[in-house]
N, C-alpha and C positions, 0 to 999 in steps of 0.2 A: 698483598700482591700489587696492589694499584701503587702504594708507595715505594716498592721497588722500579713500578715501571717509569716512575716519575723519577727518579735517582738515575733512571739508567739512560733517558731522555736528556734528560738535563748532561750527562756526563758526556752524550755523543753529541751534544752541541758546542761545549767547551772545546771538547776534542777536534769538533770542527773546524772553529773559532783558530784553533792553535797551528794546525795544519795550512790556517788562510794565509795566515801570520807568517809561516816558515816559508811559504810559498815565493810570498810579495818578497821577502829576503832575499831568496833567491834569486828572483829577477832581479832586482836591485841589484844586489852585488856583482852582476854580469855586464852592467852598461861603465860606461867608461870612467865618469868619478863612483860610478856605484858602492864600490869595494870601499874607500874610504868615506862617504858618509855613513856608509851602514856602521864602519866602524864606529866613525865620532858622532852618532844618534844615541838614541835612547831606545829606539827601536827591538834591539837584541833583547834588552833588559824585559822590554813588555813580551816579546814573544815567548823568550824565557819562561817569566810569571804565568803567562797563559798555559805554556806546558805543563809547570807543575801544578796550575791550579786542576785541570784537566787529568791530570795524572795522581792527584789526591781525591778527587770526584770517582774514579775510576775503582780506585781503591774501597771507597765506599760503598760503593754497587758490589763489588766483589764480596764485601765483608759481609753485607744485608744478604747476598745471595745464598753463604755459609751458614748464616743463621737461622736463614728459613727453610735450607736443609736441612738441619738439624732437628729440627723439631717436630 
């Protein structure tokens, strides 16, 4: 149990992380060069990365959650 709730910790922090990410985008792409630097940054690329990392975390918890119903 404890290592579930550490998997499932860990994956609402990423998720958070990812959410802060898409946020700041957001704003950014609203101010006046906004829109083209977010384009020509790196920026997208990391928020990206954070999604999916978040989103395979997520996955995990899900999978450990199936497991230990099961059994």
């Amino acid at each position: 149990v404890q290592y579930y709730n550490i998997k499932k910790q860990n994956a609402e922090k990423q998720l958070l992380v990812a959410k802060e990410g898409a946020e700041k985008i957001k704003k950014k792409r609203n101010t006046l060069f906004g829109t083209f630097h977010v384009a020509h940054s790196s920026s997208l690329d990391d928020v990206d990365h954070k999604i999916l990392t978040a989103k395979q975390a997520l996955s995990e918890v899900t999978a450990a959650l199936r497991e230990r119903l099961h059994r």
